[in-house]
N, C-alpha and C positions, 0 to 999 in steps of 0.2 A: 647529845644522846639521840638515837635515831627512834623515829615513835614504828610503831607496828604498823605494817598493812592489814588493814581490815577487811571483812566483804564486802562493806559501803565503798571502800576502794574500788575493787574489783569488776562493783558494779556500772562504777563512775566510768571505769575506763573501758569497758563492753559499750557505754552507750555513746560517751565518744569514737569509738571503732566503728559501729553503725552509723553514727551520723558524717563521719568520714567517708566513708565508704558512699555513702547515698550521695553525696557530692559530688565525688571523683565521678558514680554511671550519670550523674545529671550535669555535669561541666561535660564528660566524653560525648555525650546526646547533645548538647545545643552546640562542640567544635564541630559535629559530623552533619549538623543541621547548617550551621553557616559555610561551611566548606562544601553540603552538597554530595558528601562521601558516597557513596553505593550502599544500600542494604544488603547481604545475601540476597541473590537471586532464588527462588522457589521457580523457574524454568527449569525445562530438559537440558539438557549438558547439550553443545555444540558436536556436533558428530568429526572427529577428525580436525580439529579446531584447526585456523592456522591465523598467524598475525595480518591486520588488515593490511593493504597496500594502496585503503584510502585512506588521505590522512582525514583528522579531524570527523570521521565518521559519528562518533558520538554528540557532536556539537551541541546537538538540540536536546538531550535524553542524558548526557552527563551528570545534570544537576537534579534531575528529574526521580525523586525517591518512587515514586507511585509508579513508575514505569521501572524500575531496578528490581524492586520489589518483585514485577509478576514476570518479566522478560530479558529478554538478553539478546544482543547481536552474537550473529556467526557470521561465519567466511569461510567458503569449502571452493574450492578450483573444481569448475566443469569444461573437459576439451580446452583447458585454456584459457576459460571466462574465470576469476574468482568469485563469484557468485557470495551477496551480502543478504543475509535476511536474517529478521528478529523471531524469535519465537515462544513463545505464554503457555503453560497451562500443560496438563496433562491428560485431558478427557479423553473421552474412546472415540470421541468423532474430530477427524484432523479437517481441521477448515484452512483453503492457503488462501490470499488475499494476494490481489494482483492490481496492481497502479494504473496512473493514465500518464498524459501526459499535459504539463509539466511539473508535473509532480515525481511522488516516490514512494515508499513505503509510505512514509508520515504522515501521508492522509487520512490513513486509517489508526492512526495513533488516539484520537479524543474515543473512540467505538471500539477499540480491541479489548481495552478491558471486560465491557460489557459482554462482549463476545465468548468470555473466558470459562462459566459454567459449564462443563459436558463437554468442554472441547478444546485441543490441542490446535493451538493457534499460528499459525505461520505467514509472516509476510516479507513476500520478497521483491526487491530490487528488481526490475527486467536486467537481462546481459545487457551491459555497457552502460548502463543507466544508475543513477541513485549514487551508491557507495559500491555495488559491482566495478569491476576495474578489468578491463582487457576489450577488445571486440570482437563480436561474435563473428559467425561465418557468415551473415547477411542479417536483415534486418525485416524480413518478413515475417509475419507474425507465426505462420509458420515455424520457423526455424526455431525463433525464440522460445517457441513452446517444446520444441526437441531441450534448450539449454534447462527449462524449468520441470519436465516430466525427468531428468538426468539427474540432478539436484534434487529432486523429492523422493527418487529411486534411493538415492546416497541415504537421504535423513532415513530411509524406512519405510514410506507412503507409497507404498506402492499400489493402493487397493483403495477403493471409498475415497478419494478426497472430494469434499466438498468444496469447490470452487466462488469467490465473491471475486468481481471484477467491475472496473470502473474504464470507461474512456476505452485506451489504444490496449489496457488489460482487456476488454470483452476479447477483441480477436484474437489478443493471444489465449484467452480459456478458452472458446470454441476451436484454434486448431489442438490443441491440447486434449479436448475432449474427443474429437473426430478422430485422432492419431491415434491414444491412446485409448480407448474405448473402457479396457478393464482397471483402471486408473482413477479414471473420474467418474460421482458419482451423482453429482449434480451441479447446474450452473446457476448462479444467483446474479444477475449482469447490471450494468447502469449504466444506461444514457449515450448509447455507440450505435453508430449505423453500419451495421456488418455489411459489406461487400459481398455481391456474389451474383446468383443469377437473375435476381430482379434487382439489383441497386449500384448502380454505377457511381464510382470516384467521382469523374469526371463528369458525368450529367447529372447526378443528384445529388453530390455530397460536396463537390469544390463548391458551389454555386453559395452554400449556404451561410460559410464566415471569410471575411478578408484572409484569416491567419491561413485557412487551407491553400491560401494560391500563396502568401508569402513564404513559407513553412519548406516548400518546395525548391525554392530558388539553391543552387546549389552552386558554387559555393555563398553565394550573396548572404543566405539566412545571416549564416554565421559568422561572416564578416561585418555584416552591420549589428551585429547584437555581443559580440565578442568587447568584454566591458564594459557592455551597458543593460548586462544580465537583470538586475533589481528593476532597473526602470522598465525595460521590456516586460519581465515578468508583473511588475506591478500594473502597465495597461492593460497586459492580456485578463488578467483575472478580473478586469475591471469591464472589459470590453468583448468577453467572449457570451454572451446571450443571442442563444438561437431566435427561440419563439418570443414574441411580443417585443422584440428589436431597440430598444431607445436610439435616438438621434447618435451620428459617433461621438459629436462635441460635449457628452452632457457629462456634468460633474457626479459619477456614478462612486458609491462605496463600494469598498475591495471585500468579496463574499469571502476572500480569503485572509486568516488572521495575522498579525504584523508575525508572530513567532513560526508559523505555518513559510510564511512569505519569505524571511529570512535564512529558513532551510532549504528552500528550493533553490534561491539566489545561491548557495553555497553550494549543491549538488550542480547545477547545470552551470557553476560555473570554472568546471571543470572540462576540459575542452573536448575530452572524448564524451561527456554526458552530451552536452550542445550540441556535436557532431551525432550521435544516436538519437540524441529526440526530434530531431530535423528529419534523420533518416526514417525514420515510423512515416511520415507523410508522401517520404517520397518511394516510399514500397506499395502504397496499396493501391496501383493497379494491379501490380504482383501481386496481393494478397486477394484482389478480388477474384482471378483466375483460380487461383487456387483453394478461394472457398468452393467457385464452383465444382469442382473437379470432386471436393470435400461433400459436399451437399448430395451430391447422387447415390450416398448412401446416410439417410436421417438420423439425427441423433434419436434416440430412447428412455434417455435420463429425463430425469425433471429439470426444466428450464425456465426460469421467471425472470423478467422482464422491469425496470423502476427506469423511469425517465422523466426528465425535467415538465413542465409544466405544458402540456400541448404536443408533445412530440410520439405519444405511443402511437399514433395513427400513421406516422410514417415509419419510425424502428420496427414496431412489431413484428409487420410483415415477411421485413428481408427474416429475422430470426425466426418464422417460422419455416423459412426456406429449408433452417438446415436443421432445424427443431420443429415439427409438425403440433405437438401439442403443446409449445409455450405458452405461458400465460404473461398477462402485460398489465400496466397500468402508468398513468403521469402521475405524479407529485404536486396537487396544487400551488401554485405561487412559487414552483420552486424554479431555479435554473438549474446551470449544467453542474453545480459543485453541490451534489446533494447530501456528501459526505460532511461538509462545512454547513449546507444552509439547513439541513432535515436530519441530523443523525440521528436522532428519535424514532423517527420515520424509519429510517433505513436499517437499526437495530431491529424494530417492530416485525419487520418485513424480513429479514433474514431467518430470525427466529421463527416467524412463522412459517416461514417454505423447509425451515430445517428439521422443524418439528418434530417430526415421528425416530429420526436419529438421534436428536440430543436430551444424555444425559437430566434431569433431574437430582 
C-alpha cells in the first residue's frame, strides 16, 4: 500500500533542492577558482576587436581574477602595427599609460587598479613592442607617438588624455604632446632624460650606464642576448642604477619581481620585440633633433616630473626645455623602477597632479 505524500514531505524535498543547489554554485566557484576561469570583465568593450597575432599574450593575467574582473586586452591594427593594449574603468577622465623599456604594459599592472576611480584607464603596448606585433615605420619616438595618438583616435580619445609615462614612454608622451597638442591634456612622466636642446645622447646621457653603449650595438645587441633573454634581463634590472652606483660585481636584489621578470623574458623574447627595444636606443640621436625642432614651440599643459633618487637636478631641466613650467622632484631611496620600488609614492603623485580632473 502506497502511504500519502504529506507537506512534511514537500517540505523535506524544497530543503534538499536548496541544499543542492548551494553546492552545485559552491563546487562551480572553487572549479573556476582552481582553473583560474575569467570573471566577466566590468571594462569597455574592445573597439573593433580582432584575434591577437601574439601568441600567449595573456600569460601573466590568465589566471589573474582581480585583473579579469576590472580589464581586458585589445588588439586593433594601426597603419599595419596591431597595436595591444588593456583597458579598466569607465570614468570621465581617460588616463593612457606608456612603458619603458624592457618592459611593457605590466608594469603598470600592481597601480592600474588604484588608478581606476574617475578614470578610464588605458595601457598600451609601444608599436612592435610588448604583445603589438608588426613594425612600425621607424622607431623614433616621434613616429611612435603618430602609432599611439592613431590608436587612441580609433578607441574615441581624441581630447583630454591624461598621459603617465615611464622611461623610453616619456619621449614617446612628449612627441605625442608636442604633435598633437589638442589631444593631450597633461603629462605625468618618470625618470627619462629627454633629449633635445640642452641634453645630448651622446655627451650626457651614453656616458651614464654601460647598457646605453651596449644597447646600440646593432646587430651584436641582439645576437648575443638572442636566448639568453631571462639572464640578460635578470642582470639588467639588477644592474641598472643611475645615482649612488654600487661596485658592478656586487650581489644586488632584482627591484623587479620573479612574476613581473618572467613576463618581460616572454615579451622580448619575441624577436621583433628584442629587435624594437634595441632600436629605441639606437634612434635617439634622431629623437634629440627632433625634440629640438619640437621645443621651439613650448608645451602648455601641466607637466610633472618623479625621478629616482638624485637625479631631478639633471632631468628637470631638459624638460623644461620643452615644458617651461614643469614641476619636478626625486624619490628618496628610490632607483630607476619606481613603479616596482614606490608604487605608493607614484599613485600618491599621480592623483595628486590629476586632481582637479578626477572624478570622486
Amino acid at each position: 500500500m502506497t502511504r500519502p505524500l504529506t507537506p512534511h514531505f514537500f517540505a523535506r524535498l524544497r530543503t534538499l533542492r536548496v541544499l543542492l543547489l548551494a553546492l552545485l554554485v559552491s563546487t562551480t566557484a572553487l572549479a573556476e577558482t582552481a582553473s583560474g576561469s575569467p570573471s566577466p570583465s566590468s571594462a569597455p568593450p574592445c573597439v573593433a576587436p580582432e584575434a591577437p597575432k601574439s601568441r600567449n599574450h595573456d600569460a601573466a593575467t590568465k589566471h589573474d581574477r582581480a585583473f579579469n574582473r576590472d580589464f581586458r586586452h585589445c588588439f586593433t591594427t594601426v597603419r599595419g602595427v596591431q597595436m595591444h593594449y588593456v583597458i579598466g574603468g569607465t570614468g570621465p577622465q581617460t588616463t593612457v599609460l606608456l612603458h619603458g623599456w624592457p618592459e611593457s604594459w605590466f608594469e603598470y599592472r600592481e597601480v592600474m587598479p588604484r588608478l581606476l576611480p574617475g578614470r578610464t584607464v588605458i595601457a598600451i603596448d609601444l608599436p612592435g613592442m610588448g604583445d603589438s606585433t608588426g613594425r612600425p615605420a621607424a622607431y623614433t619616438k616621434s613616429v611612435l607617438a603618430g602609432y599611439v595618438h592613431d590608436l587612441l583616435v580609433r578607441i574615441g580619445a581624441q581630447r583630454d588624455v591624461r598621459v603617465v609615462a615611464h622611461d623610453f614612454g616619456v619621449g614617446v608622451a612628449y612627441a605625442l604632446a608636442a604633435r598633437h597638442r589638442q589631444q593631450v591634456a597633461g603629462l605625468f612622466l618618470m625618470d627619462f632624460p629627454l633629449v633635445g636642446r640642452n641634453l645630448s645622447f651622446e655627451t650626457d646621457v651614453r656616458p651614464l650606464s654601460w647598457h646605453f653603449s651596449f644597447n646600440v650595438q646593432d646587430p651584436l645587441a641582439e645576437r648575443l642576448v638572442e636566448g639568453r633573454v631571462g639572464t640578460f634581463l635578470d642582470y639588467f634590472f639588477r644592474h641598472s642604477q643611475i645615482s649612488g652606483s654600487p661596485p658592478p660585481g656586487a650581489d644586488l636584489p632584482n627591484p623587479v619581481p620573479p612574476r613581473a621578470l618572467a613576463e618581460y623574458t616572454r615579451v622580448f623574447s619575441r624577436p621583433q620585440v628584442l629587435h624594437a627595444g634595441f632600436e629605441l636606443y639606437r634612434t635617439w640621436s634622431q629623437d634629440e633633433e627632433e625634440n629640438k625642432r619640437l621645443q621651439q614651440v613650448p608645451l602648455t599643459v601641466p607637466v610633472r616630473l618623479l625621478t629616482q633618487d638624485g637625479l631631478t637636478g639633471m632631468m628637470l631641466p631638459p624638460v623644461r626645455d620643452a615644458a617651461p613650467s614643469a614641476t619636478g622632484t626625486d624619490v628618496d631611496g628610490a632607483g630607476h623602477w619606481l613603479l616596482e620600488e614606490r608604487p605608493d609614492r607614484v599613485v600618491a603623485e599621480i592623483d595628486a597632479f590629476y586632481a582637479e580632473q578626477k572624478a570622486h
